[in-house]
GUBALUM-642142 format. One record per residue (C-alpha): residue number from 0; x, y, z. Coordinates in steps of 0.5 Angstrom, whole numbers, plus 500, padded with zeros to 3 digits. Each point is the difference from the previous one (the first is absolute). Layout:
<atoms>
> NUM  X  Y  Z
...
</atoms>
This chain:
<atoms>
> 0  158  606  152
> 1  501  493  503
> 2  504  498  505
> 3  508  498  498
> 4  499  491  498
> 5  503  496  507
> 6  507  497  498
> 7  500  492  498
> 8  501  496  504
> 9  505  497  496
> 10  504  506  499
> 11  501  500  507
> 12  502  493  500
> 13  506  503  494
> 14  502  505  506
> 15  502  494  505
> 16  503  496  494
> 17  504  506  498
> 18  502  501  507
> 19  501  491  501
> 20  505  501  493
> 21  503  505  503
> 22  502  498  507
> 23  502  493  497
> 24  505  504  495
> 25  503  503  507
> 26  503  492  501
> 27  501  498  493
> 28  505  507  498
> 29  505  500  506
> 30  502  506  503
> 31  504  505  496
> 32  497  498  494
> 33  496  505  497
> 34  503  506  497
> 35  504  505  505
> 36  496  496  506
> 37  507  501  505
> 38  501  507  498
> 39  492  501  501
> 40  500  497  507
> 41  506  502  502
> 42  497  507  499
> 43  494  498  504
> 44  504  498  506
> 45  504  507  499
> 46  495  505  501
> 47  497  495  505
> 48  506  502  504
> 49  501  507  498
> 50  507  499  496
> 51  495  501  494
> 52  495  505  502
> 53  501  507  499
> 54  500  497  493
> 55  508  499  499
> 56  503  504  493
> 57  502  495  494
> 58  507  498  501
> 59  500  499  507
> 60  496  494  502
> 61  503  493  500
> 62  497  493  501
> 63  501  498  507
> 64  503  493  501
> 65  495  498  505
> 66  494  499  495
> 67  505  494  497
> 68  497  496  506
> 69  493  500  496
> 70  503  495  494
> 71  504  495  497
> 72  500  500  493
> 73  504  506  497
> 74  496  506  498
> 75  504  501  493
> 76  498  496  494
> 77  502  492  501
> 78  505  496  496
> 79  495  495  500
> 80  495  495  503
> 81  501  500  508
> 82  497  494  502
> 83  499  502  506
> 84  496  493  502
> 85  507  498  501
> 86  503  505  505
> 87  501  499  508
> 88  503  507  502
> 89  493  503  501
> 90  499  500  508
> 91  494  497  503
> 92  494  505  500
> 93  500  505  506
> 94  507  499  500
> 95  502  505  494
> 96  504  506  501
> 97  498  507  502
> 98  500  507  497
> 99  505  502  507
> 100  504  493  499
> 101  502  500  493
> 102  503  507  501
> 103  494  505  501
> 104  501  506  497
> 105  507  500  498
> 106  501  501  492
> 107  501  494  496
> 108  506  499  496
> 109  501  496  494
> 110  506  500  494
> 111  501  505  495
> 112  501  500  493
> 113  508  502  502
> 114  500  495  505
> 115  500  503  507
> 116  494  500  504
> 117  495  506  500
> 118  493  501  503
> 119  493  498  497
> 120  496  506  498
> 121  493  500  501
> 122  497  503  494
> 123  493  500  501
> 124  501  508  504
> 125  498  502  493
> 126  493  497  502
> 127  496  506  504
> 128  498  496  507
> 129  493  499  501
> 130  501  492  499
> 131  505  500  504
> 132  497  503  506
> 133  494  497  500
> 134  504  492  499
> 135  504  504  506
> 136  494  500  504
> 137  499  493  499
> 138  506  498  503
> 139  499  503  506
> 140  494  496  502
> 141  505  494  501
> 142  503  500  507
> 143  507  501  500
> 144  500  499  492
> 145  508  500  500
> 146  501  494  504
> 147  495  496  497
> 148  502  496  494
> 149  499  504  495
> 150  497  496  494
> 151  495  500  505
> 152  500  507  500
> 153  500  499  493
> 154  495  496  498
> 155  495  506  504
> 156  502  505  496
> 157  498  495  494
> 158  495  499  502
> 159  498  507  502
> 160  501  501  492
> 161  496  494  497
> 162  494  504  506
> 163  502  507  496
> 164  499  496  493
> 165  493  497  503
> 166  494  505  496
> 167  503  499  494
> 168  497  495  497
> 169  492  504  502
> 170  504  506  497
> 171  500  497  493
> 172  492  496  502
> 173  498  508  501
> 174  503  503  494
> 175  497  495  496
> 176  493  501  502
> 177  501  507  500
> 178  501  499  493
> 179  494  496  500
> 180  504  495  496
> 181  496  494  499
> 182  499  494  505
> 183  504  496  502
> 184  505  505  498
> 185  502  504  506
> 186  500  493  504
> 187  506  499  495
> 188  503  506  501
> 189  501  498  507
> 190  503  494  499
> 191  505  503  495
> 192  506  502  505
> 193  500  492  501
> 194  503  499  493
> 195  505  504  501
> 196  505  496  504
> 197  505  506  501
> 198  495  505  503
> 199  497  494  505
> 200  508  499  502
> 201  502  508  501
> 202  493  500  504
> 203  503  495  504
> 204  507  503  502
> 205  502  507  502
> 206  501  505  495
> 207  497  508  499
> 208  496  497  494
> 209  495  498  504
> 210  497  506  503
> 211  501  503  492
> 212  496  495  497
> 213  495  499  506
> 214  500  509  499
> 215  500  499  493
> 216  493  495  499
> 217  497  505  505
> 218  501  506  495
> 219  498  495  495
> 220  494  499  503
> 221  498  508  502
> 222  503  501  492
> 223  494  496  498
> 224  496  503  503
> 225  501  507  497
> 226  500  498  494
> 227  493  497  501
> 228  497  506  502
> 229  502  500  508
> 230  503  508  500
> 231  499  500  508
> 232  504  504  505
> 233  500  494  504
> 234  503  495  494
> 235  506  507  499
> 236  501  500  507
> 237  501  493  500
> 238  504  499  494
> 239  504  506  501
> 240  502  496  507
> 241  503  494  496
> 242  504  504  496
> 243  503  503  506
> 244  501  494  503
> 245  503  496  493
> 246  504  506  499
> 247  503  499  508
> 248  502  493  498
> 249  503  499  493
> 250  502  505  494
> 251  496  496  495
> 252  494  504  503
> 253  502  506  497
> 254  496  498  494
> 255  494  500  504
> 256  498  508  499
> 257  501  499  492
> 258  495  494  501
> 259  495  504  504
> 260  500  507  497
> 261  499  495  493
> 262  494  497  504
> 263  496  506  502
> 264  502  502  493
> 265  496  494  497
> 266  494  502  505
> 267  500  507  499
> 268  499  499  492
> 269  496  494  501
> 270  495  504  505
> 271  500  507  497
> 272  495  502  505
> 273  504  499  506
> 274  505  503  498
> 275  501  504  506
> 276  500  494  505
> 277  505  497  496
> 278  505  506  501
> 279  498  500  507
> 280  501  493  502
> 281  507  501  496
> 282  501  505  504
> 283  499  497  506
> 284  504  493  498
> 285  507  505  499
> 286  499  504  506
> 287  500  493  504
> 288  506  497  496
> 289  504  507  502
> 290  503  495  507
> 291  502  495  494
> 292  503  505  495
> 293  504  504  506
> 294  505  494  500
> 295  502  499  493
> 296  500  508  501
> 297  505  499  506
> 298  505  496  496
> 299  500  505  494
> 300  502  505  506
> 301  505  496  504
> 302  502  495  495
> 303  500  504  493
> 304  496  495  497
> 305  494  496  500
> 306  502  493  503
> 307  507  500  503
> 308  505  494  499
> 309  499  496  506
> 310  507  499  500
> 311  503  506  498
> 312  501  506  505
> 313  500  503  493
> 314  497  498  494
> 315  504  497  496
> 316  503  501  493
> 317  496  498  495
> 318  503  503  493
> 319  498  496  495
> 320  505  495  496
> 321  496  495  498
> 322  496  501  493
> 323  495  496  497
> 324  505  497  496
> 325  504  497  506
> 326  494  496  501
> 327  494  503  500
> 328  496  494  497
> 329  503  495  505
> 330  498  505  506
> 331  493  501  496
> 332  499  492  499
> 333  502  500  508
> 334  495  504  502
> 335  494  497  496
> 336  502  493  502
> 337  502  501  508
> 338  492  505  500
> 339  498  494  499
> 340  502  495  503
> 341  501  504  506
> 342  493  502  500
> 343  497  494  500
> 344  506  494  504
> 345  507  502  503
> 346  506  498  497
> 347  503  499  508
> 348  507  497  496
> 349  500  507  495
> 350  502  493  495
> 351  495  503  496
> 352  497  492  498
> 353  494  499  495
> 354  497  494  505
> 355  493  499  502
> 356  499  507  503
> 357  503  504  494
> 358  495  497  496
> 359  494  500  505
> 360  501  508  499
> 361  501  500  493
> 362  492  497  501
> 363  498  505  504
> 364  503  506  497
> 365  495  497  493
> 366  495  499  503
> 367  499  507  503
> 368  503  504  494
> 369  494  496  497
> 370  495  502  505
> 371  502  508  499
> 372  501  500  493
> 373  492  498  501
> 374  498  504  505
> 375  503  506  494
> 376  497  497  495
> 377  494  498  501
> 378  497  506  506
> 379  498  496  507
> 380  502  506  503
> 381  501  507  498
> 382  507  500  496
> 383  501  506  503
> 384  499  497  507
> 385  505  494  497
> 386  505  504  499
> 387  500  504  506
> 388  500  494  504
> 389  506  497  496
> 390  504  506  500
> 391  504  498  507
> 392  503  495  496
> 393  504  504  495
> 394  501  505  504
> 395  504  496  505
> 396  503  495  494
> 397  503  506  498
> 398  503  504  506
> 399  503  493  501
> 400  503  500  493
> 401  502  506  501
> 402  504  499  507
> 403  502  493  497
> 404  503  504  493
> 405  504  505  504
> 406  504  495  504
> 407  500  496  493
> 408  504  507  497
> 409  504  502  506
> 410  503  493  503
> 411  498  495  493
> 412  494  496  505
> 413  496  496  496
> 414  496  498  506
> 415  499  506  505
> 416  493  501  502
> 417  496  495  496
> 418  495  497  505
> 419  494  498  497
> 420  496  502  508
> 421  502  507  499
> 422  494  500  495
> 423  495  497  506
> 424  497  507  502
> 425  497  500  493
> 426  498  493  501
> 427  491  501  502
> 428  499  504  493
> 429  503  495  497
> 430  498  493  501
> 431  493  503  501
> 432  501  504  492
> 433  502  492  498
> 434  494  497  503
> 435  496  506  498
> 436  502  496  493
> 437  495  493  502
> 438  495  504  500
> 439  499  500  493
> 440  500  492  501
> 441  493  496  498
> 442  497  499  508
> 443  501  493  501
> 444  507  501  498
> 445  501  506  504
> 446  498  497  506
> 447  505  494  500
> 448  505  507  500
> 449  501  498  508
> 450  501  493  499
> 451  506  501  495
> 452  503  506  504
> 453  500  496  506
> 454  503  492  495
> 455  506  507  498
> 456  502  501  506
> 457  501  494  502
> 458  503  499  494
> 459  505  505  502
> 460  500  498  506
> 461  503  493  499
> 462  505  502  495
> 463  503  506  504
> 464  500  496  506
> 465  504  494  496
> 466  505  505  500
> 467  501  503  506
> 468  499  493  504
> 469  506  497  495
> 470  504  506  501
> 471  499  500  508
> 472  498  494  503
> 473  501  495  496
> 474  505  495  503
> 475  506  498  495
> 476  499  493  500
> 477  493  497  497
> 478  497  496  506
> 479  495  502  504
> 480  500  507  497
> 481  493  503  501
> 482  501  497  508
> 483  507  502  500
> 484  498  508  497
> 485  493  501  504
> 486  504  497  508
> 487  505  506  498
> 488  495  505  499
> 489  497  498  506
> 490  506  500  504
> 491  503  508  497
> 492  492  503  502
> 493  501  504  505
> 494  494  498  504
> 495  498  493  502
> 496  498  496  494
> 497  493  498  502
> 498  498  508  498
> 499  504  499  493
> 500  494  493  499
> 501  494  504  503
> 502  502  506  494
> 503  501  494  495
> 504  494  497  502
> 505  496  506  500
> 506  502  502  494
> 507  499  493  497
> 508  493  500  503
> 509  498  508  497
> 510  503  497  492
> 511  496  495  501
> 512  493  505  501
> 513  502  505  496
> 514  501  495  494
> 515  492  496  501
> 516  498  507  501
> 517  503  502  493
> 518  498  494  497
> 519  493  500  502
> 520  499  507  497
> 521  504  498  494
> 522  494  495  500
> 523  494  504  501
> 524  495  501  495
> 525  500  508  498
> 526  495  504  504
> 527  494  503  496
> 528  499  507  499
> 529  496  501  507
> 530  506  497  503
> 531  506  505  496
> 532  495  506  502
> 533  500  498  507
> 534  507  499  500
> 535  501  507  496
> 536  505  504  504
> 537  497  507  501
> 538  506  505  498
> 539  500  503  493
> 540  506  498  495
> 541  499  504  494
> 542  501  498  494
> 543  507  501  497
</atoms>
């Protein structure tokens, strides 16, 4: 067997690009700006001091007032553009509040529905805690965190998570190739994260979804390699630590041993001979998701139920009232729509506009639609191997129904829960199901893929940053806007602008290759058939 093929250069330029993107993102989206980041934070600095550690019980925990120092924008959905250009409240750089001077550790208040001033729940102790432990170590590798400014601290913790979503973009490279996809084909896998600007947003803010996504595209990845024919001990044992690892980090991890067990069912018909191994590789992946599971067991046993209420000390009532005759189709449209379009951009005004970026989304959900119904159709890859890869996404689109339909019943919420980046852990198998789809392209065509997924990103890119720079930055008067809006995003940054224009100028200098690179391939003459042999990957695919 030959030696695995070394990693493109240019797929390397994409990691960087990806990780430009990101570090860009964590100046354009304000602090507090991405779903439940506050509470996130927050929940990292408690454990950091040990108010949240032991892990607390649901109903228990509050958001402190000391994390308000990290922002200046509202943490709830806005009323409207926040032409932030025209603010002068923002104190210099170095001169911004701290964690001890907005208050520390005190519970934050706010007005509640009756009037009266009641604490701030922290719901996200749901959560099991090995995301907020490890964010907690990173914290305390800044001297004297609760002094310092805390959007500098902030910014580190952002940082932290664009690093943690860093391999994504080789993740997607490996499984194609694995795949024995056709050049250039796992090139466009990797440049796919960048064509969904909401996933490049959450990477490049805090939130436990990173470490699930990063998690899930390395099982993705292991997955793969069972279904070709790897039914390794080593490849369980490492698939069996990554499932334990999700499952200590978010609830949608619960579908990974469903997803598993249907791999190792794939293989073990699909290599009758080895039937023996795959049991015993299987085996060996559920013995090492025991430290997982023991989690989900403990709420069960403390709690009475799978996942508690963050908010509750004791779960909440959810008696049906509402039926599908109380607007069961407005929930049903709601649901599909805000899929979506959260899957793709973020709605930061929940205004729930069809602008540029609404449309972007529609494009790309198209396109990827087009590209699986190909890959079924005409068998690029295994259908059955296809099917296990796809089978996350309608996993996690229905336990997300599910929890959104029973708040829907319970309370009449026709909005509860539906957040297109829940859907991010499926996120490898089906970008890479839908790419699978070129493969059935005439070669000149298919070697123009990259080229056109990287013109879609940047599509993408452009209409939702329109959005968000009209809804954040731009100033309420027209002159001078551009100027107006990039001299603020300088001045909020917490660290002195010149990093800010190194990562913009990187990131640009890094497009600019990675566009010649996959411009030059789009161009190139088909290679014969010694080169195609040459370049044949080693692994066995079987036939579907």
């Amino acid at each position: 067997m030959s030696r695995p093929r070394a990693v493109p250069g240019v797929v390397w330029l994409i990691v960087l690009l990806h990780l430009a993107v990101m570090l860009a993102q964590t100046a354009v989206f304000p602090n507090v700006r991405s779903p439940d980041e506050r509470q996130h934070v927050d929940l990292v600095l408690q454990v950091r001091q040990g108010d949240a550690w032991p892990w607390p019980a649901p109903g228990t925990t509050y958001v402190t007032q000391g994390v308000t120092a990290g922002g200046f924008v509202d943490a709830d959905s806005l009323d409207g553009p926040q032409h932030l250009a025209d603010r002068d409240d923002v104190p210099p750089r170095g001169e911004r509040p701290s964690y001890r001077a907005a208050g520390g550790p005190a519970t934050l208040t706010a007005q509640g529905p009756d009037g009266h001033e009641a604490p701030v729940f922290n719901q996200l102790v749901q959560h099991p805690p090995l995301y907020y432990l490890l964010g907690a170590g990173v914290v305390g590798l800044v001297p004297g965190w609760q002094d310092a400014p805390l959007d500098q601290v902030w910014l580190l913790l952002r940082w932290w998570n664009a690093l943690l979503a860093l391999p994504l973009p080789l993740l997607l490279f490996a499984t194609a190739r694995r795949l024995r996809l056709p050049e250039p084909l796992p090139v466009a896998a990797a440049l796919a994260p960048l064509a969904v600007p909401e996933l490049t947003h959450l990477e490049s803010a805090v939130n436990n979804d990173n470490l699930l996504v990063i998690l899930g595209a390395c099982a993705t990845l292991l997955v793969t390699r069972v279904l070709t024919g790897d039914l390794t001990r080593r490849t369980a044992l490492l698939l069996g630590l990554v499932s334990s690892l999700a499952l200590l980090t978010k609830g949608f991890a619960l579908m990974f041993p469903a997803w598993i067990l249907l791999a190792y069912l794939v293989a073990a018909w699909r290599y009758r001979g080895r039937v023996r191994s795959a049991a015993t590789s299987l085996l060996v992946v559920a013995v090492v998701t025991v430290p997982g599971i023991a989690w989900w067991v403990r709420n069960v046993v403390v709690h009475g139920m799978l996942q508690p209420h963050g908010t509750h000390a004791t779960p909440p009532d959810l008696t049906p009232v509402h039926g599908w005759s109380d607007g069961g189709l407005t929930w049903l449209g709601r649901f599909a729509e805000r899929m979506v379009t959260l899957f793709f951009v973020q709605d930061h005004a929940a205004a729930r506009a069809h602008d540029a970026s609404w449309w972007a989304a529609r494009v790309a959900l198209v396109l990827v639609v087009a590209g699986i119904a190909a890959a079924l159709a005409r068998r690029p890859v295994p259908r059955l191997d296809a099917l296990v890869l796809l089978f996350p996404v309608p996993a996690l689109a229905g336990i997300v129904a599910r929890g959104s339909w029973e708040q829907f019943a319970a309370f009449g919420d026709l909005g509860a829960a539906q957040q297109g980046r829940y859907l991010y852990t499926g996120l490898v198998g089906l970008l890479v199901v839908a790419l699978a789809g070129a493969a059935v392209l005439r070669p000149r065509w298919r070697r123009a893929v990259p080229t056109a997924l990287l013109v879609l990103a940047g599509g993408m890119h452009l209409a939702y940053q329109y959005d968000v720079w009209r809804l954040y930055w731009w100033p309420a008067h027209g002159p001078g806007a551009l100027g107006s809006a990039l001299a603020a995003v300088g001045h909020w940054y917490p660290f002195p602008a010149a990093v800010l224009g190194a990562v913009a100028a990187a990131g640009t200098a890094l497009a600019v290759a990675v566009a010649v690179s996959v411009a030059r391939t789009a161009a190139a003459p088909p290679p014969d058939d010694a080169a195609r042999r040459r370049a044949a990957d080693a692994d066995p695919v079987p036939a579907a």
